[in-house]
C-alpha positions, 0 to 999 in steps of 0.5 A, spaced: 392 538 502 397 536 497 399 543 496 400 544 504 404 537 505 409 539 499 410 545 503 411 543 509 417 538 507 420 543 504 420 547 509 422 541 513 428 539 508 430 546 508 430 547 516 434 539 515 439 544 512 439 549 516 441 545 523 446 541 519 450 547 516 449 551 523 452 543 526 458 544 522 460 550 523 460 548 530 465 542 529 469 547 525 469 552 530 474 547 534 480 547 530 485 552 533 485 559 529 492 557 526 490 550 523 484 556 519 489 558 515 492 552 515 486 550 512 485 556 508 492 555 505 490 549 502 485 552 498 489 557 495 495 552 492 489 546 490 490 549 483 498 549 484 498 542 487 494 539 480 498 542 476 505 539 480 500 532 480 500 533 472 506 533 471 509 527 475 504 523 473 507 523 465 513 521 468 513 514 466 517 511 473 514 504 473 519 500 478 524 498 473 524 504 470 531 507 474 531 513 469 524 516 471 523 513 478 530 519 479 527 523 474 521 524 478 525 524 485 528 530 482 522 534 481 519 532 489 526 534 492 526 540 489 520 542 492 520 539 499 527 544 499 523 550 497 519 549 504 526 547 508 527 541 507 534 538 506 534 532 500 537 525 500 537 520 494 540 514 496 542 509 490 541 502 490 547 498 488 546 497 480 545 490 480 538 490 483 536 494 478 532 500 483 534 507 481 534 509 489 530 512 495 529 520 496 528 522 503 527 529 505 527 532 512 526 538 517 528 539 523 526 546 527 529 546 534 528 542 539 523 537 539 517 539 543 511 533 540 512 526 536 517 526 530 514 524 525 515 519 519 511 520 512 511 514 506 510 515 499 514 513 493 515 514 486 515 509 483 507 505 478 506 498 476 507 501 469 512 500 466 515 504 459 512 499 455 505 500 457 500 503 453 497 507 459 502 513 460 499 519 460 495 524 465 487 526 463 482 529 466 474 529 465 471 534 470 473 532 477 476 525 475 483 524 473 487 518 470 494 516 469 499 511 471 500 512 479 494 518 479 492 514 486 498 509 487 500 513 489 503 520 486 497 523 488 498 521 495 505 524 494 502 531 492 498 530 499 504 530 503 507 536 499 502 540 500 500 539 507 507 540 509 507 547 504 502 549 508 504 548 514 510 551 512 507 558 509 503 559 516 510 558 521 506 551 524 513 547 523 518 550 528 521 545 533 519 539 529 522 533 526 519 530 520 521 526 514 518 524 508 520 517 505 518 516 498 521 509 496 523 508 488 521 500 488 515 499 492 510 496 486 517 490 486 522 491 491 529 490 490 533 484 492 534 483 498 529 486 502 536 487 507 538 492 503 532 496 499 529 498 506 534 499 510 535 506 509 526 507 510 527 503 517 533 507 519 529 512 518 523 509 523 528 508 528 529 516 528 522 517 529 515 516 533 509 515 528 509 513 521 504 516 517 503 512 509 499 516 504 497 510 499 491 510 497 485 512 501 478 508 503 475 513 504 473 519 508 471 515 514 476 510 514 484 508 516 488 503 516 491 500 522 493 493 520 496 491 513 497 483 512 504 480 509 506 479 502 509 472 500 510 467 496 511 460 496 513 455 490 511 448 490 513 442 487 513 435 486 515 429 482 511 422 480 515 416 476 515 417 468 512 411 465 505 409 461 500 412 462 496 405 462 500 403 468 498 409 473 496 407 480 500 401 480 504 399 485 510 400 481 509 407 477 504 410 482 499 416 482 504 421 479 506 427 480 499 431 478 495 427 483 500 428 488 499 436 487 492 436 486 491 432 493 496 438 496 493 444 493 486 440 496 488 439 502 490 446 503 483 448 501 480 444 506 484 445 511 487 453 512 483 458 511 482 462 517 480 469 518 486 474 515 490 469 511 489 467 504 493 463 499 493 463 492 497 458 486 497 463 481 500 459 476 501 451 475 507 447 469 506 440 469 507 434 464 512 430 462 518 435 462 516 442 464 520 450 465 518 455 468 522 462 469 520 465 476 522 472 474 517 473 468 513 468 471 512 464 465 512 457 463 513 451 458 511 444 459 511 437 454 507 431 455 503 426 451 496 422 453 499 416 454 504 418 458 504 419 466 506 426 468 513 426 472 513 434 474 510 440 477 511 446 480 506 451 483 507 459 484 503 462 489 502 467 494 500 468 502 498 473 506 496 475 513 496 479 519 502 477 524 508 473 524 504 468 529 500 467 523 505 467 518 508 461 522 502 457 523 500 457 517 507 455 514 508 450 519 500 446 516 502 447 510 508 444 509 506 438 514 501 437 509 506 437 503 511 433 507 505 428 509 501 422 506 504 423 499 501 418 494 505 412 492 511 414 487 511 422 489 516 426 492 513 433 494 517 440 496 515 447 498 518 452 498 517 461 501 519 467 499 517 473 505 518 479 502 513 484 506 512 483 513 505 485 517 503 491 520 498 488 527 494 492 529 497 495 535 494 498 542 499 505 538 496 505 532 489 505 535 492 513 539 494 515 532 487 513 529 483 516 535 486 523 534 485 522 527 478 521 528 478 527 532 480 531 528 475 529 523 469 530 527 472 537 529 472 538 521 466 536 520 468 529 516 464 525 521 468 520 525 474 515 522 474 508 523 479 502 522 479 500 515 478 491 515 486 490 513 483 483 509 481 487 504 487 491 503 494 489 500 501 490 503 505 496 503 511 500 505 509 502 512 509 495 514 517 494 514 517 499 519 511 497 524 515 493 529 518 500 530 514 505 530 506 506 531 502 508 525 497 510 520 496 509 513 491 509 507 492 517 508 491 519 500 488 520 495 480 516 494 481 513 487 478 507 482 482 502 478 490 502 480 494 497 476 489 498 471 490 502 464 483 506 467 487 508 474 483 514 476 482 519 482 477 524 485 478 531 484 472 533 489 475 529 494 483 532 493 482 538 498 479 535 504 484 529 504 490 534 503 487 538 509 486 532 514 491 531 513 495 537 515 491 537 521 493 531 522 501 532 521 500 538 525 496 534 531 502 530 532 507 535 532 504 538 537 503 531 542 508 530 547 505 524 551 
C-alpha cells in the first residue's frame, strides 16, 4: 500500500511539472518573435556583462571621491558609445565638491512611441577610507561596494539597451540614460546637482530608475522624501539645586524632552516618519553638521543651558511634508516650559514620488509583461518600507517606475551583495520593458 501511494505522488508530482512547464512555454509564447531574441542576446553577453560589472565595482567611486565617480563615468560612456549613443559628462562646480553627471542618449528618427528616461548613478556610500573595496564572488553571490547600490543596476540598463541595439529594436526612438555621480550625498544646492537629470525629464514621457530590486514580483510606484530637521533649545544656566523655580526654571533638557515627546504622541501617521538621530546638550555644547559629530561640558550641579537635535523626515507627498512641518513646529512653538526658548529648523533635500494614476500604466504594462514571461504578475511595492531616490526629483514631470535593478542584501554595509541567479531575468525584464515603451504610442 505505501509502495502504490509513493507512486502515485510522484506520479502526481511529476504530472505538477509537466502542466506547469507546458504553462510557461504558453506564457513565453506571447512575446513578440524580436523580443525572443532579444531575450536570447541577453544570455549570450551575461558573461560579458559580469566581467564589465567586476571591473566597475573596484572603482572606489564613493561620492566624494570626484576622481573615481569620473573614472567610472569613463568606462560606461565608452560602452554606451559603442551601441550609439552620443555621451555627456557634466561637471559640477568645484566648490560642491561632486565629480558631475554622465548622460547618454540615442535618438533614432522620428519618435513613434514613449521617449524614455533611465536612472542609474555611479556613485556608493564607501568612500576611499573604507575598508570594503574589492568585488568577490562566492558561487552565485557576489560582494563589493555598490555590487547592488547600485552598479549592478547600471549594468542592467547597459545591457538591456546592447541588447536591443545588436537585434535592430532602437530604430525611431528617444532614450537617455542618466547616472548621476552624487546620489548617496547630493551636492549643494540641489538647484544646481539636479537641474541637468530634470531638464532631462522635461524631454521625456517615463522615467525608469533601476536602484535595487524587490524583487521579481514587485515595483516601485511611490518613493517618500528625504529631509532633515535640527532642533534647538535653551534654558537658563544656573544651580542645579534651584531647578523648576520660578526664576531658573526647567532648563533646556526637559524643554527638548517634552518636544521630542509630544512629537512621539502625536505625529505618526501611515507613510510619515521622523527620527532624531543625534542629541548635544549640557552646559556648553558643539556640534558640527557636517560630519554630525558633537562635544558637550556640563556638571551635575549645574542646570543645562543648551541642546540641539538632528534628525530626519520622510513622507509620501508635499501635502504631508506640509502638515507635518506645520504640527511640529506648533508643538515647538507652543507651551514651552518655564525659562525655555525652543526652535526648529528643516532641510528638504529629496522631494516624493506619490503614486500617481501614470505610474500604475507603467506598472501595468510591466506586469504584463512579467506574466507573458512567465514571472508571474508585479505588484506595487509599500514605499514605507523604501528610501528616497533619485527618480523622485523628476516625478512631478514624468510618470515612472522604479526598483528595476539588481536583487541583493546588505547595501551600506561592508557585506553589500548580489544574486547572481537572478542577474539575467531582471536584465531581460527589463529590456521587454524598455522595448514595450518604445513601442507605446498612447
Amino acid at each position: 500500500m505505501q509502495i502504490k501511494l509513493f507512486f502515485m505522488r510522484t506520479k502526481t508530482a511529476i504530472l505538477s511539472v509537466v502542466l506547469l512547464t507546458f504553462l510557461v512555454n504558453i506564457q513565453a509564447q506571447q512575446l513578440s518573435s524580436l523580443e525572443k531574441k532579444v531575450l536570447l542576446q541577453i544570455d549570450q553577453n551575461n558573461a560579458a556583462s559580469i566581467v564589465l560589472l567586476e571591473k566597475v565595482v573596484n572603482i572606489n567611486s564613493g561620492s566624494l571621491n570626484v576622481k573615481g565617480v569620473k573614472k567610472v563615468g569613463d568606462i560606461f560612456a565608452s560602452e554606451f558609445e559603442s551601441i550609439g549613443f552620443e555621451t555627456t559628462w557634466v561637471d559640477m562646480p568645484q566648490r560642491m565638491g561632486r565629480a558631475g553627471h554622465l548622460f547618454c542618449e540615442l535618438n533614432t528618427g522620428t519618435v513613434e512611441g514613449k521617449k524614455l528616461l533611465l536612472i542609474g548613478h555611479l556613485d556608493t556610500v564607501f568612500e576611499e577610507d573604507s575598508d570594503f573595496q574589492e568585488y568577490k564572488r562566492e558561487g552565485d553571490i557576489v560582494y563589493g561596494p555598490g555590487v547592488d547600490d547600485m552598479k549592478g543596476g547600471n549594468i542592467i540598463i547597459y545591457a538591456a539597451l546592447k541588447a536591443l541595439y545588436e537585434v535592430g529594436a532602437l530604430k525611431n526612438t528617444q532614450i537617455i540614460v542618466a547616472f548621476t555621480g552624487d546620489e548617496e550625498k547630493a551636492g549643494n544646492p540641489i538647484s544646481i546637482s539636479r537641474k541637468d537629470l530634470i531638464d532631462a525629464a522635461k524631454r521625456s514621457d517615463i522615467a525608469l530608475g533601476f536602484e535595487s530590486a524587490t524583487g521579481l514580483n514587485y515595483a516601485t510606484v511611490a518613493r517618500r522624501s528625504s529631509g532633515s530637521w535640527t532642533l534647538k533649545t535653551t534654558g537658563r544656566r544656573a544651580h542645579s539645586s534651584g531647578i523648576f523655580s520660578k526664576n531658573t526654571g526647567a532648563g533646556a533638557i526637559f524643554e527638548m524632552s517634552r518636544i521630542l515627546t509630544a512629537f512621539y504622541k502625536e505625529l505618526p501617521e501611515k507613510n510619515l516618519t521622523f527620527n532624531p538621530a543625534t542629541i548635544v546638550a549640557g552646559t556648553s555644547i558643539d556640534f558640527d553638521k557636517k560630519t554630525a559629530k558633537g562635544t558637550t561640558f556640563g556638571k551635575t550641579n549645574i542646570v543645562p543651558q543648551s541642546t540641539i537635535v538632528q534628525g530626519d523626515i520622510r513622507c509620501l507627498t508635499n501635502e504631508q511634508i506640509e502638515g507635518t512641518i506645520k504640527k511640529m513646529k506648533s508643538i515647538v512653538n507652543n507651551n514651552n516650559l518655564p525659562k525655555t526658548t525652543a526652535a526648529i529648523s528643516f532641510d528638504l533635500r529629496y522631494p516624493p514620488m506619490k503614486p500617481t494614476e501614470g505610474n500604475y500604466k507603467v506598472l501595468k504594462v510591466l506586469d504584463q509583461l512579467s506574466k507573458d514571461m512567465g514571472q508571474g504578475p508585479v505588484k506595487a511595492f509599500d514605499p514605507a518600507k523604501r528610501g528616497a531616490g533619485d527618480i523622485s526629483f523628476v516625478a512631478e514631470y514624468v510618470d515612472g517606475l522604479d526598483g528595476l535593478g539588481t536583487m541583493g542584501k546588505g547595501s551600506h554595509s561592508p557585506r553589500e551583495s548580489m544574486d547572481l541567479t537572478t542577474f539575467k531575468d531582471l536584465t531581460k525584464r527589463a529590456a521587454i520593458l524598455i522595448y514595450r515603451l518604445i513601442h507605446t504610442k498612447s
